[in-house]
C-alpha positions, 0 to 999 in steps of 0.5 A, spaced: 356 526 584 357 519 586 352 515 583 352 519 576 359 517 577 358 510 578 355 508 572 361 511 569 365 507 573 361 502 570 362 504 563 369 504 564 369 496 565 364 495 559 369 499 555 376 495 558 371 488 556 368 489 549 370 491 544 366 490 538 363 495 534 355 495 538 360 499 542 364 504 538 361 508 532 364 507 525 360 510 521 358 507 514 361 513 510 369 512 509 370 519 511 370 521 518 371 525 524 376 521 528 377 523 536 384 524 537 385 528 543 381 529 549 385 535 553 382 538 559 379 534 564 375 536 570 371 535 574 367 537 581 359 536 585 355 540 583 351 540 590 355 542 596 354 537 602 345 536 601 345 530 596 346 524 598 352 521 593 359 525 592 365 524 588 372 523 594 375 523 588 377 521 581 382 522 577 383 521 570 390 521 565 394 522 562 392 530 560 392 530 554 389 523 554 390 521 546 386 517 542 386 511 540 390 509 548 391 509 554 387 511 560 388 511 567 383 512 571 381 511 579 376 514 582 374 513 590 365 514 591 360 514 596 353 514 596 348 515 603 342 511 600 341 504 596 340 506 589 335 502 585 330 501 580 328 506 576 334 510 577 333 516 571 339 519 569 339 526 566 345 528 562 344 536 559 352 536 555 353 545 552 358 547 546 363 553 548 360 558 542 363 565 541 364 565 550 357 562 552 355 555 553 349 553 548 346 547 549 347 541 544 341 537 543 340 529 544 342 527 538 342 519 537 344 518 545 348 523 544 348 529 547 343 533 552 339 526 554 336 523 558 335 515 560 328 514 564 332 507 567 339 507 567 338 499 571 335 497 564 340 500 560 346 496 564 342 489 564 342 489 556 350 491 556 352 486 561 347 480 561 344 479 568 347 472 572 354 473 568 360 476 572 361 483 572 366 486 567 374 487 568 375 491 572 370 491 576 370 484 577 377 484 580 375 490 585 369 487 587 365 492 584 358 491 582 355 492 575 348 490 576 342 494 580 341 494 586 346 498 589 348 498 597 348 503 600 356 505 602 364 507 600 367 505 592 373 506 590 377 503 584 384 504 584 389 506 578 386 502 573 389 502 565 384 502 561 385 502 552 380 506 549 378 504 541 379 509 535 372 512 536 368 517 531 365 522 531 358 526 528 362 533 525 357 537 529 361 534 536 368 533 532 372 539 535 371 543 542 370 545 549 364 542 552 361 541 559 356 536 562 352 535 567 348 529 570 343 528 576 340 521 577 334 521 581 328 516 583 321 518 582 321 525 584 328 525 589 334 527 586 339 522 589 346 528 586 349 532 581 355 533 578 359 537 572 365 535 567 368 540 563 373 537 557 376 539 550 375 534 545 380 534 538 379 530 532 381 529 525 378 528 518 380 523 515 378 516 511 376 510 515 
């Protein structure tokens, strides 16, 4: 779904511009679970051809992608209608156990969630009247509501990815999210990303 995309889209280029640890979770405690490996990435529309917005393309590498590193990322999106206040994204995220998918709750804005204005959210990250972060800046990409109505696309782009953290309840696994944007009662798209996640214990 190419808006929930691009709010990811967008997510990548805050993550390329701040690095501070308001976005990156260390945890107090000296002993943590630390992400080293997402392995397995995919990821499709979940709609058909009956929602407005769709994922092109997207591509994300390498497989396994290690961490802290490198990713490389483009992605082509298009969306039919102009995305605007109040856009609510819903993010329901399942754990593979013992061959079913449970549902993993919304924990710390983490997990099975849901963002009542995703525009509000992107106004705090990124100051409203400041250029947008690389690299949406350099491809012209806005980082701010509203979004017109059209094609985008970012080509290959390396992002660095920062050491991350994880609570030990997501530490390891094989997970799938699916997220649908909607304004008031109009769902706008839907799309689904499956993963594996790796971590190590170890002392921060």
């Amino acid at each position: 779904m190419a808006q929930v995309s691009f709010c990811l889209l967008v997510a990548f280029g805050v993550l390329g511009h701040f690095r501070s640890e308001a976005f990156v979770r260390v945890p107090q405690n000296p002993i943590a679970w630390k992400l080293t490996t997402v392995n397995g990435f995919s990821w499709s529309n979940c709609d058909g051809e009956t929602l407005p917005g769709k994922i092109k393309s997207l591509s994300v590498s390498p497989d396994p992608i290690s961490i802290p590193g490198d990713v490389e990322i483009s992605t082509v999106l298009s969306t039919g209608v102009l995305l605007a206040p109040p856009l609510k994204i819903n993010i329901t995220a399942e754990k593979m156990l013992l061959g079913e998918w449970i549902r993993v709750p919304c924990v710390d804005n983490i997990g099975s969630c849901t963002y009542d204005n995703v525009c509000d959210l992107l106004d705090l990250v990124i100051e409203p009247g400041k250029p947008c972060p690389e690299p949406l800046r350099t491809y012209g990409l806005p980082c701010h509501c509203p979004f017109k109505a059209g094609s985008y696309s970012l080509p290959d782009t390396s992002i660095n990815v920062p050491d991350l953290s994880l609570p030990s309840w997501l530490a390891n696994g094989n997970y799938r999210l699916t997220g649908t944007l909607s304004n008031a009662d109009q769902e706008i798209g839907c799309a689904k990303f499956t993963f594996s996640l790796q971590s190590s214990f170890s002392w921060w």
